[in-house]
C-alpha positions as CSV (number, residue, x, y, z in Angstrom):
1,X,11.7,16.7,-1.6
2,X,9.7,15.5,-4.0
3,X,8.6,11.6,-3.4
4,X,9.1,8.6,-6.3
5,X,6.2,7.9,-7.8
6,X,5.9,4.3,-9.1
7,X,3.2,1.3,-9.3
8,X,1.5,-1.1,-7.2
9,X,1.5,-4.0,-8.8
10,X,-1.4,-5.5,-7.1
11,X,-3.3,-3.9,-9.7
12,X,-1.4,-5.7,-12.5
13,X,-2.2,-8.7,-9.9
14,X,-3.1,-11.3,-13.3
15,X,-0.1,-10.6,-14.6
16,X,2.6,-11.3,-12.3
17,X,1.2,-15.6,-11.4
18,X,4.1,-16.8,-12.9
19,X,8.1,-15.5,-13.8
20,X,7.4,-15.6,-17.1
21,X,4.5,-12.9,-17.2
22,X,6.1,-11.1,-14.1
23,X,9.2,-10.4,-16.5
24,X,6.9,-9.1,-19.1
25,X,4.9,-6.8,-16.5
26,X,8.1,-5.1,-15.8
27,X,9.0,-4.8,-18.8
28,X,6.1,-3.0,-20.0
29,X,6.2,-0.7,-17.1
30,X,9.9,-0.5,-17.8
31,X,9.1,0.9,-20.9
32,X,6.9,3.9,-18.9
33,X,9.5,5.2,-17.0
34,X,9.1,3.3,-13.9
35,X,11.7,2.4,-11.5
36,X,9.6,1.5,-7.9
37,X,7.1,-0.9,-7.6
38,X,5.6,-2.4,-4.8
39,X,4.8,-6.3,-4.9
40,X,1.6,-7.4,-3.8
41,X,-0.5,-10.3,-4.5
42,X,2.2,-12.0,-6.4
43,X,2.5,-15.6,-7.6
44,X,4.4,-18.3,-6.1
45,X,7.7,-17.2,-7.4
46,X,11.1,-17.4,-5.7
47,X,12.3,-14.6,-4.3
48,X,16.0,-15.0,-5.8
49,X,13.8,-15.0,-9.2
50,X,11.7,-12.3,-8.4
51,X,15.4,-10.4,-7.6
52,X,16.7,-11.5,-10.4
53,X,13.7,-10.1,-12.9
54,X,13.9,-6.6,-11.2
55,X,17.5,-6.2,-11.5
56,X,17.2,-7.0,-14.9
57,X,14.5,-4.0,-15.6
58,X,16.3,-1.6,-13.3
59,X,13.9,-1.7,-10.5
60,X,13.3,-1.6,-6.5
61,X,10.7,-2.6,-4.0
62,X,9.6,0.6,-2.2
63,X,7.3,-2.0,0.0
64,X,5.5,-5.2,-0.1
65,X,1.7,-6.7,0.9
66,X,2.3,-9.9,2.8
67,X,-0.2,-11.9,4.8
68,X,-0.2,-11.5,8.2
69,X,-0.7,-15.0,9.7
70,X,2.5,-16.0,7.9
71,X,4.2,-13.0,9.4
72,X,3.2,-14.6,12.8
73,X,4.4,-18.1,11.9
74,X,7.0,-17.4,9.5
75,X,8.8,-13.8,10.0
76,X,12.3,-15.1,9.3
77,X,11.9,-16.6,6.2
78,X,9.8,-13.8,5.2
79,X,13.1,-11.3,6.0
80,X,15.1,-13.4,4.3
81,X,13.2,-13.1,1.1
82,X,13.1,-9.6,2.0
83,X,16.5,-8.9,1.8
84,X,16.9,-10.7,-1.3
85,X,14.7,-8.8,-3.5
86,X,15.9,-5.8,-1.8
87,X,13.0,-4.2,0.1
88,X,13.1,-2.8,4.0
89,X,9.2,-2.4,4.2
90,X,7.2,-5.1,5.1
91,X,3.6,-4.5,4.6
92,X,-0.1,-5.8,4.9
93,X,-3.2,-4.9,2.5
94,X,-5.5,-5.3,5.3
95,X,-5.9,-6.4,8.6
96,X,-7.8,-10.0,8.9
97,X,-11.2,-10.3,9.6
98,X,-11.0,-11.8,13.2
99,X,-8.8,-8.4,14.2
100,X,-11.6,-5.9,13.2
101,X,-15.2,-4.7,14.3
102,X,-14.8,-4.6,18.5
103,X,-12.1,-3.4,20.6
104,X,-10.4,-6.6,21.7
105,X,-10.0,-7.5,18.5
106,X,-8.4,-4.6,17.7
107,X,-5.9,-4.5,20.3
108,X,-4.8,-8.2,20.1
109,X,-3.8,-7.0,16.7
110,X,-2.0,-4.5,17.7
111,X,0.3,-6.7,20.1
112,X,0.6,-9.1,17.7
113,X,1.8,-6.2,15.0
114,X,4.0,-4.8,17.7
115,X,5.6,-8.1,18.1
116,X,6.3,-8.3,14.1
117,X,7.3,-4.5,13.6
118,X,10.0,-5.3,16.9
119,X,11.6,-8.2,15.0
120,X,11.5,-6.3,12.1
121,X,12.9,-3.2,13.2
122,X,16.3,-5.6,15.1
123,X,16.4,-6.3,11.1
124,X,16.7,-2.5,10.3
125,X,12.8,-3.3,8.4
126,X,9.7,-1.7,9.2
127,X,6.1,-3.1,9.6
128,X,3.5,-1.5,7.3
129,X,-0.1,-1.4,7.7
130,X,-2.5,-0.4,4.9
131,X,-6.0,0.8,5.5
132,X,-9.0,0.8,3.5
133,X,-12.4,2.5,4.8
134,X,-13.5,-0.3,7.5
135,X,-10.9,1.2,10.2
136,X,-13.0,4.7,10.2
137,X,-15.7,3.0,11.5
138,X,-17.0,3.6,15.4
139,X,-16.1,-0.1,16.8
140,X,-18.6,-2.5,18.7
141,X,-18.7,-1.8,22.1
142,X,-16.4,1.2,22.1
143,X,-16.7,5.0,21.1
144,X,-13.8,4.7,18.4
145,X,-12.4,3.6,15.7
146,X,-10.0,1.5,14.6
147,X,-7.8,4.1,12.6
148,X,-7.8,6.3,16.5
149,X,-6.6,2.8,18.1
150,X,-3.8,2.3,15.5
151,X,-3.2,6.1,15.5
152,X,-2.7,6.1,19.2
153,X,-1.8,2.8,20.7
154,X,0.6,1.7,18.2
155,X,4.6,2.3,18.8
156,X,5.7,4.8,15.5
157,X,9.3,2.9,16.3
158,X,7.1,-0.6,14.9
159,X,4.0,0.1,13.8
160,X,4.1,2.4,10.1
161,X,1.3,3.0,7.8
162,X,0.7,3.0,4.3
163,X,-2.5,5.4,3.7
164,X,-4.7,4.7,1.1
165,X,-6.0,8.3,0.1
166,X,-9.4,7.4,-2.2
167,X,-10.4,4.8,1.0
168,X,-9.9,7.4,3.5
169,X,-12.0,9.8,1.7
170,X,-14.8,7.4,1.1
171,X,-15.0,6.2,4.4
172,X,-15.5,10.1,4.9
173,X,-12.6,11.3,6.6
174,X,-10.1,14.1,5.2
175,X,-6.9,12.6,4.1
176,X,-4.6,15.8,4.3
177,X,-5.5,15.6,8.3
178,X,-4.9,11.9,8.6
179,X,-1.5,12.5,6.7
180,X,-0.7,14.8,9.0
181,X,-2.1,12.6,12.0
182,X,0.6,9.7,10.6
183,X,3.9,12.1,10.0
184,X,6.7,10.6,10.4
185,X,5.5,7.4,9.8
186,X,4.8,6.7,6.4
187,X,7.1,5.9,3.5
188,X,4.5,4.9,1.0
189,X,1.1,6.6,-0.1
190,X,-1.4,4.6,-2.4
191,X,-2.6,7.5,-4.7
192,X,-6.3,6.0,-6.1
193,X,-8.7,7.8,-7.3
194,X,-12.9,7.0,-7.2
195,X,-16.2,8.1,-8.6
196,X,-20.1,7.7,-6.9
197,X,-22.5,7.3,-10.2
198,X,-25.9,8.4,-10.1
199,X,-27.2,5.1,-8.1
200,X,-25.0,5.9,-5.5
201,X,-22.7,3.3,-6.3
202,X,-18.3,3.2,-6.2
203,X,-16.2,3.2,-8.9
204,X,-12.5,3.4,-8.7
205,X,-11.0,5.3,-11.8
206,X,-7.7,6.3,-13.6
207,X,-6.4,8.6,-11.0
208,X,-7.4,12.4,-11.7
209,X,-10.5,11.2,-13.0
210,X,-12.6,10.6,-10.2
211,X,-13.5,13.1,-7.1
212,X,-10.0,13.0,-4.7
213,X,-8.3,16.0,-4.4
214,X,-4.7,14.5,-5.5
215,X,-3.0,17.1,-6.5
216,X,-3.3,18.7,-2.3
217,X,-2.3,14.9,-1.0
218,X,0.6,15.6,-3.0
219,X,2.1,18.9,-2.4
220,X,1.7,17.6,1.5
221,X,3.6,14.6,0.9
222,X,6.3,17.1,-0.5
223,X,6.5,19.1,2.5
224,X,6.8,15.9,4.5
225,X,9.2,14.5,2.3
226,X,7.4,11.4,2.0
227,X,9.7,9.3,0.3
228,X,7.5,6.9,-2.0
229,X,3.6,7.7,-3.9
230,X,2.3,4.4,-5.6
231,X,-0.3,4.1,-8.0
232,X,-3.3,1.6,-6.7
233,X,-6.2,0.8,-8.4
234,X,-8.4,-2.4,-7.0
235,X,-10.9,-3.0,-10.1
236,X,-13.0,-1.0,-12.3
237,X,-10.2,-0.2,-15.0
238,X,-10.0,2.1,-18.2
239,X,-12.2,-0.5,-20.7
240,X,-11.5,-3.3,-18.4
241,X,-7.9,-3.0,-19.2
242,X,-5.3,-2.7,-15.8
243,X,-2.3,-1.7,-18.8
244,X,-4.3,1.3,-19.7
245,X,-5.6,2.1,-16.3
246,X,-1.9,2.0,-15.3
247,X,-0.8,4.5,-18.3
248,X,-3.4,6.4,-17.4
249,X,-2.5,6.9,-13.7
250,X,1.6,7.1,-14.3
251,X,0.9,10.0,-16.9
252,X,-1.1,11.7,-14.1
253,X,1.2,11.2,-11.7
254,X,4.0,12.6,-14.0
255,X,1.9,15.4,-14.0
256,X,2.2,16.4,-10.4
């Protein structure tokens, strides 16, 4: 099975503030070919709005990026809006700072997760958790990582993942194993793609520009029948320009 590939919006994140320019956004990306976004970092627009805007340009919500300390304090309402824009997957872009760096941390953040991904799940929606590179790192005062904590001490019934391939390889570890690590439990990938210039600095890039092996992540995904890849790209775009960045990436992705 070969997964639908679609957009992250969070790197269209200036142009979806208000109704208004979130209507245009999908309408340009409309106009690509796409059909599945996910909606992260979006302005404060109502979510019968926001369902109204992507009926309008045919699309769906493959998954979301939500803040976790209103998923604590507010889950309810946040299903509710859920359900009216149409989307089962309930995600987060990162975990916050006071659940990182030692191993208490990390594990009251996994009960409080496992709490969320329960009430989710009597909902028939899943919990979602995206990673970037700080998880691979060996915790204070323990001999892991976070990414082995969330790997192993999490239940796959509540507790999904949404694995960011070019953050994974920079934080040194080899996607295609850590893909194989979550199976079973992801429904979206972030495809992103990264160069190191000669000062030794990052730079994400249009995807199949930069040094990630895509094209392998890909033919995996297939042969797990991962349902959703999602274009992701944080800064650093084609001439400054998310739009091009973004045409860039979905022709590359058509590609595959």
């Amino acid at each position: 099975m070969k997964p639908t590939i679609g957009i992250q919006l969070y790197t269209l994140r200036d142009f979806i503030q208000t109704a208004e320019d979130f209507d245009m956004t999908l309408g340009r990306l409309e106009k690509l070919g796409v059909s599945d976004v996910q909606i992260s970092a979006i302005g404060d627009i109502p979510a019968p709005i926001q369902a109204d805007i992507l009926k309008k340009h045919g699309m769906s919500v493959c998954v979301t990026h939500k803040g976790f300390d209103r998923m604590l304090t507010d889950l309810d309402t946040m299903i509710d809006e859920h359900k009216t824009i149409g989307c089962d997957a309930m995600g987060i872009g990162s975990a916050p700072s006071d659940c990182r760096d030692t191993y208490s941390n990390v594990i009251n953040f996994i009960e409080n997760a496992g709490k969320v991904g329960a009430r989710l799940k009597e909902c028939g929606m899943t919990f979602n958790y995206h990673n970037h590179d700080f998880e691979f790192k060996t915790l204070e005062g323990a001999d892991c990582s976070m990414m082995e904590l969330l790997l192993t001490k999490t239940d796959p019934d509540t507790f999904r993942f949404i694995p960011d391939i070019a953050w994974i390889h920079y934080a040194g570890a080899d996607p295609l194993e850590i893909l194989r690590r979550m199976k079973g439990r992801v429904k979206v990938v972030h495809f992103k793609d990264y160069i190191i210039d000669e000062k030794g600095e990052r730079h994400f890039v249009s995807l199949g520009k930069g040094v990630v092996n895509l094209g392998e992540v890909y033919d995996l995904c297939c042969e797990f029948e991962i349902p959703h890849i999602v274009y992701e790209q944080d800064n650093d775009w084609s001439g400054g320009d998310p739009f091009k960045a973004t045409e860039e990436s979905w022709e590359y992705l058509k590609s595959l």
